[in-house]
C-alpha positions as CSV (number, residue, x, y, z in Angstrom):
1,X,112.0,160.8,125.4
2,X,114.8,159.1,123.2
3,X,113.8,159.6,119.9
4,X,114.9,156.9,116.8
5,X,115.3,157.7,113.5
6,X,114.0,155.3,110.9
7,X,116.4,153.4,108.5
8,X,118.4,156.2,106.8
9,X,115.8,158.6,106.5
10,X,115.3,161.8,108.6
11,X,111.8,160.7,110.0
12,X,112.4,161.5,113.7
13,X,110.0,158.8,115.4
14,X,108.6,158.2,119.4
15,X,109.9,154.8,120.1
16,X,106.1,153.6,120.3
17,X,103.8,154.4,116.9
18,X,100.1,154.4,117.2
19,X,98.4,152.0,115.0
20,X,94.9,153.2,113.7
21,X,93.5,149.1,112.4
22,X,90.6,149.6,115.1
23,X,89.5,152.7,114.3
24,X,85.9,152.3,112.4
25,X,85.0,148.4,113.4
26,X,86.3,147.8,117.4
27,X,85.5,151.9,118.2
28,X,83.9,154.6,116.8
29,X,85.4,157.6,115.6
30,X,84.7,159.8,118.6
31,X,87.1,156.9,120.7
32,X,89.5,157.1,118.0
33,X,89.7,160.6,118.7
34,X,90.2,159.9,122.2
35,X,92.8,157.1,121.3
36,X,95.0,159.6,119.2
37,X,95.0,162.8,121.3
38,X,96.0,160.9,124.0
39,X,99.0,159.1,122.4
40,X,99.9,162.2,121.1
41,X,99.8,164.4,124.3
42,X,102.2,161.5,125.4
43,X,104.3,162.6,123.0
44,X,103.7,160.1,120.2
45,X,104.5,161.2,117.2
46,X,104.2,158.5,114.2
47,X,100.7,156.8,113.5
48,X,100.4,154.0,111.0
49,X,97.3,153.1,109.0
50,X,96.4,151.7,105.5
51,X,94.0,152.2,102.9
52,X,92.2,148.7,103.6
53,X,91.6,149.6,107.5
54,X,89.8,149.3,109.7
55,X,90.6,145.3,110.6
56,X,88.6,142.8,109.8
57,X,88.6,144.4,106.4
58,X,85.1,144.9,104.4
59,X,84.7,146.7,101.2
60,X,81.8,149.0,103.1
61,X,84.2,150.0,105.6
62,X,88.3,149.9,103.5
63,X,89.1,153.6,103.4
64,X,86.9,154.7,106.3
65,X,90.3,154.7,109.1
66,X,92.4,157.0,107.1
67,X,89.5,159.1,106.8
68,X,88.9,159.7,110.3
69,X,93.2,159.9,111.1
70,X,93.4,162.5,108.6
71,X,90.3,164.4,109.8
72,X,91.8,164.4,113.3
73,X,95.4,165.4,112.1
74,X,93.7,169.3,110.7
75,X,93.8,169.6,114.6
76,X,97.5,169.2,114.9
77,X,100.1,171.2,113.1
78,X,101.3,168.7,109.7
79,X,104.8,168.7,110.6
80,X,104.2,167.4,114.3
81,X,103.4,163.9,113.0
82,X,105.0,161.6,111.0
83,X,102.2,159.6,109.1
84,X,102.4,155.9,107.7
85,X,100.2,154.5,105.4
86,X,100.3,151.4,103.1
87,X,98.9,150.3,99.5
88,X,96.7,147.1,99.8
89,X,98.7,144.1,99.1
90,X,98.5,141.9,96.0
91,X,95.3,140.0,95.3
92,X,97.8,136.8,94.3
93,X,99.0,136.4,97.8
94,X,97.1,135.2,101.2
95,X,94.5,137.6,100.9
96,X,92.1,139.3,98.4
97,X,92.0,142.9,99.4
98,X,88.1,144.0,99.9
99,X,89.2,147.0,97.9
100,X,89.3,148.0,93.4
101,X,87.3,144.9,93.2
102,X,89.8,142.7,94.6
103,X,91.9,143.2,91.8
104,X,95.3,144.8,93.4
105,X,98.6,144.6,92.7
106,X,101.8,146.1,93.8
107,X,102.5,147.5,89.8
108,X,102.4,151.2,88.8
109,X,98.6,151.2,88.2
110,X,97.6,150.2,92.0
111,X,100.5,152.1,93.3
112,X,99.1,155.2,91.9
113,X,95.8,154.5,92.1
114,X,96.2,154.3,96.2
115,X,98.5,156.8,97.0
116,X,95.9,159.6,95.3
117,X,93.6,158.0,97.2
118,X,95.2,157.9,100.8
119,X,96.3,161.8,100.1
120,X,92.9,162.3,99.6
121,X,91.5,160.5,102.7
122,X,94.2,162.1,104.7
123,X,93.8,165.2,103.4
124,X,97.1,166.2,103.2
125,X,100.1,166.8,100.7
126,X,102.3,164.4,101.6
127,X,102.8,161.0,103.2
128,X,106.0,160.7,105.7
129,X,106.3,156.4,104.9
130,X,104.7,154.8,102.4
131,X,104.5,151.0,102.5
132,X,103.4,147.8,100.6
133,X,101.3,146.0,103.1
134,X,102.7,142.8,101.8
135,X,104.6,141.7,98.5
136,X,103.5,140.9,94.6
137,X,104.2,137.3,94.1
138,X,103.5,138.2,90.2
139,X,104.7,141.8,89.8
140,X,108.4,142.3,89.0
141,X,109.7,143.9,92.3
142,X,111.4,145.8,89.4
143,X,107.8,147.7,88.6
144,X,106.9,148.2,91.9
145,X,110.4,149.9,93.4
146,X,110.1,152.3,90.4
147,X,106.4,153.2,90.6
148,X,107.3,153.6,94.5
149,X,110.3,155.6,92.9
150,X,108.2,158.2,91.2
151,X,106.2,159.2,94.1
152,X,108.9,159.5,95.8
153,X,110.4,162.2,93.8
154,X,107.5,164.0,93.3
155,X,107.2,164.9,96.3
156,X,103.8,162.5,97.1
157,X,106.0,160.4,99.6
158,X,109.3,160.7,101.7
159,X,110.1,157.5,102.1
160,X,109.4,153.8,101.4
161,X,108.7,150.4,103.3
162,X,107.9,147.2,103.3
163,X,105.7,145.1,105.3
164,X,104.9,141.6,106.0
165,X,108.0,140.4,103.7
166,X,111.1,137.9,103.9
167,X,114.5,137.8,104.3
168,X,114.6,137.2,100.3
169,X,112.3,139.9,99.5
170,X,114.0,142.3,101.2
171,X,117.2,141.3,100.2
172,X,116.0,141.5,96.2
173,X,114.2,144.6,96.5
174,X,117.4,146.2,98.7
175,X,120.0,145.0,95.6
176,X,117.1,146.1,93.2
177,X,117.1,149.7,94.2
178,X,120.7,149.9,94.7
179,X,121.8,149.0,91.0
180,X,118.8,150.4,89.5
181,X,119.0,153.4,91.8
182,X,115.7,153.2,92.8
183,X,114.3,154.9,96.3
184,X,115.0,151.8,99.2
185,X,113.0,150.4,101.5
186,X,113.6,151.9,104.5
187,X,111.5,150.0,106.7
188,X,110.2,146.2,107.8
189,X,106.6,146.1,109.5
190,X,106.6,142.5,110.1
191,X,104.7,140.6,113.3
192,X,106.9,140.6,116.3
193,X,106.4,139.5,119.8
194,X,107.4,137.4,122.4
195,X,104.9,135.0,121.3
196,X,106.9,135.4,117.7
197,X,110.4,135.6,117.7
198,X,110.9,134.4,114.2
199,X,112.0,138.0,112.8
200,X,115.4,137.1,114.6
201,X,116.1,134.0,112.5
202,X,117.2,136.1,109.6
203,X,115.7,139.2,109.5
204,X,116.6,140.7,112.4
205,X,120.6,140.1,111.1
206,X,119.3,141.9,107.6
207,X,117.8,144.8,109.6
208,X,121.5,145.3,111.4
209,X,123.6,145.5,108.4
210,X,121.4,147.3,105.8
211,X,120.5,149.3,108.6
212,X,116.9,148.8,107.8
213,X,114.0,149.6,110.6
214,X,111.9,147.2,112.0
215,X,108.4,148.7,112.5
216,X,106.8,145.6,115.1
217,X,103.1,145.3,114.9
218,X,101.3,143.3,117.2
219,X,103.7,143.7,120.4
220,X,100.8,141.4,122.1
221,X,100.5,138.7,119.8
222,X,96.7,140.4,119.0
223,X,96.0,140.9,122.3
224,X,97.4,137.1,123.7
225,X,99.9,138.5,125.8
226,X,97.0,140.3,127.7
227,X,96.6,137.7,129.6
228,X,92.5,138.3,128.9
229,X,92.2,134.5,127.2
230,X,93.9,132.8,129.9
231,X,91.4,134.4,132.3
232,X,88.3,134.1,130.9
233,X,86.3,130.6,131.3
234,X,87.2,129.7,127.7
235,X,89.7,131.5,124.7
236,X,86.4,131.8,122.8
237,X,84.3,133.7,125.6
238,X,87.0,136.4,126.1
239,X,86.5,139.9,124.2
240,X,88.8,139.9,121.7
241,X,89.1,139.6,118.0
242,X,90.4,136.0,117.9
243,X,87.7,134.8,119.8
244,X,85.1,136.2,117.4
245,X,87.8,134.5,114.7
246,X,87.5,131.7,116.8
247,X,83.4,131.3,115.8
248,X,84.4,132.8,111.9
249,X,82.7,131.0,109.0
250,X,85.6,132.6,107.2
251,X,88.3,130.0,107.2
252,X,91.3,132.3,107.2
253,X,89.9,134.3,110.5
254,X,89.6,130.4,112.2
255,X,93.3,129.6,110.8
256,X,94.9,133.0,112.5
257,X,92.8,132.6,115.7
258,X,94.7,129.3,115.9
259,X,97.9,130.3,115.1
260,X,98.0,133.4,118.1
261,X,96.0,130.9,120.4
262,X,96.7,127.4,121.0
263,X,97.7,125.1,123.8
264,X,101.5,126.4,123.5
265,X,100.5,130.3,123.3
266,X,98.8,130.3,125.9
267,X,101.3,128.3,128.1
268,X,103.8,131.0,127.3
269,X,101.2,133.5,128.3
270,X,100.6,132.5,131.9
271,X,104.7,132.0,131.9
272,X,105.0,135.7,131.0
273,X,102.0,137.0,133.2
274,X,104.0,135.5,136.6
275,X,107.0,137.4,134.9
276,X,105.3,140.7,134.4
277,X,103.9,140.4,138.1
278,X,107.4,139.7,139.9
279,X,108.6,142.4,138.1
280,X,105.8,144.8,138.8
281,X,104.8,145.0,135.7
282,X,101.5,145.1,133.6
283,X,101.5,142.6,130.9
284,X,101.0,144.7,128.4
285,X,103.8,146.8,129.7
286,X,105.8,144.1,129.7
287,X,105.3,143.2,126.4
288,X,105.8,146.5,124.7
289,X,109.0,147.2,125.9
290,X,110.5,143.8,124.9
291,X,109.5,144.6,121.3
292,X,111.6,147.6,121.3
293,X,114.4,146.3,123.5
294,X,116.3,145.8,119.9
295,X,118.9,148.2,118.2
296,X,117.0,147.5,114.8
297,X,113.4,148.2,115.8
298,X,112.7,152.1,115.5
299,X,108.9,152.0,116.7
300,X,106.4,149.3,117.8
301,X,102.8,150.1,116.8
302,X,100.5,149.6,119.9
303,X,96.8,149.7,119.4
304,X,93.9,150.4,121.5
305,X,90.0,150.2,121.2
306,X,90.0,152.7,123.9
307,X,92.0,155.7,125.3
308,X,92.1,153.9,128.4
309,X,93.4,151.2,127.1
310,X,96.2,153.0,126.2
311,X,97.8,153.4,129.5
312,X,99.7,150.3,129.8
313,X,101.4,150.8,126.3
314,X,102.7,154.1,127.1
315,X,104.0,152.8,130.1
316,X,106.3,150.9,127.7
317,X,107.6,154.6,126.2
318,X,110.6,155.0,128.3
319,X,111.2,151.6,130.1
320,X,114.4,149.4,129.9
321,X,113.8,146.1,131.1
322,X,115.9,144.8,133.3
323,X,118.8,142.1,132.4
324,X,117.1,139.6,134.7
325,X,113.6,140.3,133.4
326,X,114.8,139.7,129.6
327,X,116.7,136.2,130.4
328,X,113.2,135.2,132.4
329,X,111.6,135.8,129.0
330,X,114.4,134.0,127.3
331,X,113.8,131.5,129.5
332,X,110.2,130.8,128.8
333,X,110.9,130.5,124.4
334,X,113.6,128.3,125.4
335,X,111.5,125.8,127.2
336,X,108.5,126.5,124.3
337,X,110.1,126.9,120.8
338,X,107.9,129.6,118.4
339,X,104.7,128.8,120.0
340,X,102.9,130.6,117.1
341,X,104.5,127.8,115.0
C-alpha cells in the first residue's frame, strides 16, 4: 500500500480513512466493531469522527460515536492509528449543533471545552488531526487559530484542519497563521464526488500550492452513486438516509435530500453505473477511487453501516483507474454540469 502523508505534517495516512458518522444511529456498536476491525485488518489506518456524531445528530446521542471509536482503539496499539476528530461548528452558521445547548462557537471557550471532551470519550492522550467541522462566521479566525494554537503545543493535538470551508477561508486563516505564526491548517474535509466536482473550481488549485490535503467525505454523494435510488421503485422507498430526509418534517434534512437526489443526480448516476459495469467495476468501487485519483487528496473517508458493506470501498485501496475510464466520467459532468447544483 502507497501511503500519503497529510499537508506538511508527518501523519502517515492509508489512502482510504474510515469515517465513524454511522456508528450509534445506522448500526450498533457491536457492527461498528465489525466495521473498524475490518478496515483496519485491510490496513486502514486513519478514522475520522466528531464530537456531534453519530449523523443525524441528537443531543441524546452527540458524543456517543467517539465513545465507542475510542473504546475499540484500547484493542489496538495508540500509535497504529492516526485519529481525526472535530469541534462542533458555530451555532451562527447552517446548523445549530444539538450539543452545549446549541450555543458553540469556534472561540477559545468551545475549543477547549471539546477537545477535553473528545480526549475524554476517546480515551486517550492525544488527538493526531483536529478539525473545525465548519467555520465561525462571528468569531475572529484570529481567536480560533490561536486557541487551536495552544493545544497544539501542549501536546493535546498534532495537527490542525479545516472542514466544510472556502477558498476565502482557507486563504485567511492560511495568511493568518503564517504572520501571526500560529499552527496551519493542514487539511480540507470538504464534500467531494463525482456527483460534486466543485472543490476543483478553486479549491482544488489552493490545495496544490499551499500544499494543503484534501480529506473527501462522501465519495458517493451519501450513498447516490450506489446506484440503490435508481433501482428501487421510487428515491423515497430505497434504504438510505436521504430517503428518510426525503419524508423529514425537518426542513434542512428535505433541502439536502434534494440537493444529492434530483432529476440531474440521478441521470448522472445511471451514466456512471453503465461506466462502472464496462469497466468491471462495482459502483462504489468506482466511485472511491476517482475521489482519490487527485495529487492533493491524502485520504477519502468511506463509510459503512455494515462490515460487509465495506468490501467495495476497500476495493478502491489500491486501484488506478484507467485513462479511458476517467475521460468516460469526464464525459458524463460535461454533458450534466454540477448536478448537485
Amino acid at each position: 500500500m502507497q501511503h500519503r502523508y497529510i499537508g506538511k505534517t508527518g501523519l502517515r495516512v492509508s489512502p482510504i480513512c474510515m469515517g465513524t458518522m454511522t456508528f450509534g444511529t445506522q448500526c450498533d456498536k457491536k457492527e461498528a466493531f465489525k466495521i473498524m476491525d475490518k478496515a483496519y485488518d485491510h490496513g486502514v489506518n486513519f478514522y475520522d469522527t466528531a464530537e456531534l456524531y453519530p449523523v443525524p445528530p441528537e443531543a441524546a446521542l452527540a458524543g456517543i460515536t467517539e465513545e465507542w471509536v475510542g473504546e475499540w482503539m484500547q484493542t489496538k496499539p495508540r500509535d497504529s492509528i492516526i485519529l481525526a476528530t472535530k469541534v462542533a461548528g458555530a451555532a451562527s452558521g447552517w446548523f445549530v449543533p444539538p450539543i452545549r445547548h446549541g450555543l458553540t462557537a469556534i472561540d477559545r471557550f468551545h475549543i477547549e471545552k471539546a477537545v477535553e471532551g473528545s480526549l475524554k470519550k476517546l480515551n486517550t492522550e492525544y488527538i493526531d488531526l483536529y478539525q473545525m467541522h465548519w467555520p465561525d462566521t462571528i468569531v475572529p479566525i484570529e481567536e480560533s487559530l490561536e486557541a487551536f494554537d495552544r493545544l497544539v503545543k501542549a501536546g493535546k493535538v498534532r495537527y490542525i484542519g479545516t472542514s466544510n470551508d472556502t477558498a476565502y477561508g482557507t486563504s485567511k486563516a492560511l495568511m493568518t497563521s503564517k504572520y501571526e505564526k500560529y499552527a496551519r491548517f493542514e487539511s480540507i474535509q470538504n464534500n467531494f464526488s463525482l456527483l460534486n466536482r466543485r472543490f476543483l473550481d478553486e479549491l482544488g488549485t489552493l490545495c496544490k500550492e499551499e500544499n494543503i490535503s484534501l480529506l473527501p467525505y462522501s465519495p458517493l454523494a451519501g450513498g447516490v452513486l450506489s446506484g440503490k435510488y435508481n433501482q428501487a421503485m421510487s428515491p423515497e422507498q430505497a434504504k438510505g438516509r436521504f430517503a428518510d430526509y426525503l419524508n423529514s418534517s425537518n426542513t434542512r434534512q428535505r433541502a439536502m435530500a434534494q440537493r444529492f437526489m434530483n432529476d440531474r443526480t440521478l441521470l448522472s448516476t445511471q451514466k456512471y453505473l453503465q461506466i462502472a459495469a464496462e469497466a468491471g467495476l462495482h459502483p462504489v468501487t468506482l466511485a472511491t477511487a476517482w475521489s482519490k485519483q487527485f495529487d492533493f487528496v491524502a485520504s477519502t473517508i468511506i463509510g459503512a453501516t455494515s462490515a460487509e458493506q465495506l468490501d467495495a470501498s476497500l476495493a478502491a485501496m489500491n486501484l488506478k483507474l484507467s485513462d479511458e475510464v476517467l475521460s468516460a466520467c469526464d464525459k458524463v459532468h460535461e454533458e450534466i454540469l454540477y448536478p448537485m447544483g
